[in-house]
N, C-alpha and C positions, 0 to 999 in steps of 0.2 A: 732868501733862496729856498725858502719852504713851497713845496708844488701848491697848496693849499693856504696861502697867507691869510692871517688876522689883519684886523684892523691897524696900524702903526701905533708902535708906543708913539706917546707924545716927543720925547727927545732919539726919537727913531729906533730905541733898542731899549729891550728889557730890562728893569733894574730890579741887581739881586744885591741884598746888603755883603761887605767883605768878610764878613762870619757866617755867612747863614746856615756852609755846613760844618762848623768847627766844631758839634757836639756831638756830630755822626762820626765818631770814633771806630767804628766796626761797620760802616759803608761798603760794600763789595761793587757795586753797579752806580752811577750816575749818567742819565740823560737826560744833556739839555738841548738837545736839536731841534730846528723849526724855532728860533727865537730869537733871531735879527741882532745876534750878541758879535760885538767887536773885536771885542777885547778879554782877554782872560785874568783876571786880578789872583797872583800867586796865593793871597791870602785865603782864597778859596779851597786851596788844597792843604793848607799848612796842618792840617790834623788829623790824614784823611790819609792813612800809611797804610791800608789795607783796601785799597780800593782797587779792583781788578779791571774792571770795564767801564770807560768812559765813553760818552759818542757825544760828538760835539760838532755833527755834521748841518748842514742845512743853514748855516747862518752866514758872518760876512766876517771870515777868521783869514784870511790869504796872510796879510800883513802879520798877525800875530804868529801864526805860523813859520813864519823865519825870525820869530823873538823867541816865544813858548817859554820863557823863564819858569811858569809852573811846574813845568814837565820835573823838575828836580825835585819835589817834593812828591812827586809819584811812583816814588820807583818799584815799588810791588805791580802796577800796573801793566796787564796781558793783552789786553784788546783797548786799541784808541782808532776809531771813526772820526776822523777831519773832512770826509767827504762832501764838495758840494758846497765849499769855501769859498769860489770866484770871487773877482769885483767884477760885478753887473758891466757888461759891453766891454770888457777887458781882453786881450788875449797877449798875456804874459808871454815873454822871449824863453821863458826857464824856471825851474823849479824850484824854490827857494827854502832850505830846512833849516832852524833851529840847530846850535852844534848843542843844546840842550836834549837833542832828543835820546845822543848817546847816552846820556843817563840812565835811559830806562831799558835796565839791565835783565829784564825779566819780560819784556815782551814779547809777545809770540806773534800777533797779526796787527798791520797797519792799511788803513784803509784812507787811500787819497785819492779818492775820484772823485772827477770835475773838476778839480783845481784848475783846469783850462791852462795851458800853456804849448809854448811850441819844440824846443827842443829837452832832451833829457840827455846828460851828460856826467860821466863816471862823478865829477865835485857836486855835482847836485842830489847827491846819496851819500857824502860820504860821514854823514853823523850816524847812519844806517851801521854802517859796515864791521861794529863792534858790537854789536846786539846776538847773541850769540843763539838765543831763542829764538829768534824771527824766523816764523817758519811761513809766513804768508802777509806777499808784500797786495796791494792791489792799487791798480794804477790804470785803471778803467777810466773810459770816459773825457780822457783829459785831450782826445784831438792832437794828439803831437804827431809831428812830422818826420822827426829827427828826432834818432836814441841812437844810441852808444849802446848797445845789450851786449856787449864782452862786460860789462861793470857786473852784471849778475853772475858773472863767477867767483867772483870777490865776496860776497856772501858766504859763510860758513854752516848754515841750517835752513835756506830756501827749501820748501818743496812745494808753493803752488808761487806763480806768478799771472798775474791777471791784467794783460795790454789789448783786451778787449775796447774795442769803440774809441782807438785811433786811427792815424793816418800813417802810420810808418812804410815807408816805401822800402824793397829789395836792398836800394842804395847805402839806405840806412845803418846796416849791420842783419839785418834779417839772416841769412847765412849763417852768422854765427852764433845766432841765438836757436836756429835747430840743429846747430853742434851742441850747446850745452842742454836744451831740452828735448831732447831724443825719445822718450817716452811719449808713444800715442796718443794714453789718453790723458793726455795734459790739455789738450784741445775739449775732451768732453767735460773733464773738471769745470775749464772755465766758462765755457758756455754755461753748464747748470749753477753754478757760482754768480753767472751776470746775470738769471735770469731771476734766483733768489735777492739779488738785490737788491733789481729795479726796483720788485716787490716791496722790499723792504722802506726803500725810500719813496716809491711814487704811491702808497695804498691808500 
């Protein structure tokens, strides 16, 4: 899912041994994005209790993504980029999360775009909804058609959400998603927020 791919590993994805960062004991940042990785081996994190920012976008994580069993051993972690996850020619009915992700008790920003799916539905958030930090959900990019957006009032500490570059029609709940976000410039937020992304992922 990397805009610029490398040559394929020989067994189609990267291989990192299951210690490789057990001696980065005071880790604050890891990215491994742009690396055609599947799967997430918990043993990765088992040592790695101060690690703030992860990104782990750009690769072929959907399926791990409604396992995430590592997420438990991250709980100091602030910022996690899953962006950009799909399976290639897929268009997912729904969005499928980890109830591992309510562990991470200290996150502030979650980033799931392109995850590609069609509808978004109050249960397909609801490992979210105890996160008490979470102050910026993003949810760009993913082409859905159908949301439920009364769920974002169930959130305790939103203040940016980002449903830039779908399809949500009026039908939808639109309505009552500018009952809860009534502030104007929440439109210029996310615009200047999509357009720092792109950046970030397509340079």
């Amino acid at each position: 899912n990397a805009p610029y791919p490398c040559i394929p590993c020989p067994k189609s994805t990267i291989e990192i041994h299951s210690k490789a960062f057990y001696s980065l004991k005071n880790l604050r940042i890891l990215r491994l994005h742009s690396n055609s990785i599947q799967s997430i081996p918990s043993s990765w994190f088992k040592n790695l209790r101060n690690l703030k920012q992860l990104d782990l976008s750009q690769n072929f994580l959907m399926k791990e993504i409604g396992d995430a069993q590592f997420l438990k051993f991250i709980p100091s972690l602030v910022e996690l980029d899953l962006s950009f996850n799909f399976e290639l020619k897929m268009y997912s009915p729904t969005l499928t999360l980890s109830k591992s992700f309510s562990s991470l008790s200290n996150l502030e920003t979650l980033r799931l775009r392109g995850y590609v799916f069609k509808e978004l539905r109050e249960g397909n958030l609801g490992p979210l909804l105890s996160l008490r930090n979470l102050t910026v959900l993003d949810l760009g990019t993913n082409f859905i058609k159908v949301a439920d957006l009364s769920v974002f009032k169930k959130f305790p500490s939103l203040k940016l959400i980002d449903l830039s570059v779908n399809k949500i029609s009026p039908s939808s709940g639109e309505s009552d998603f500018y009952g809860f976000c009534s502030n104007p410039r929440i439109s210029v937020e996310q615009y200047n927020r999509q357009v720092l992304e792109e950046m970030h992922y397509f340079k």
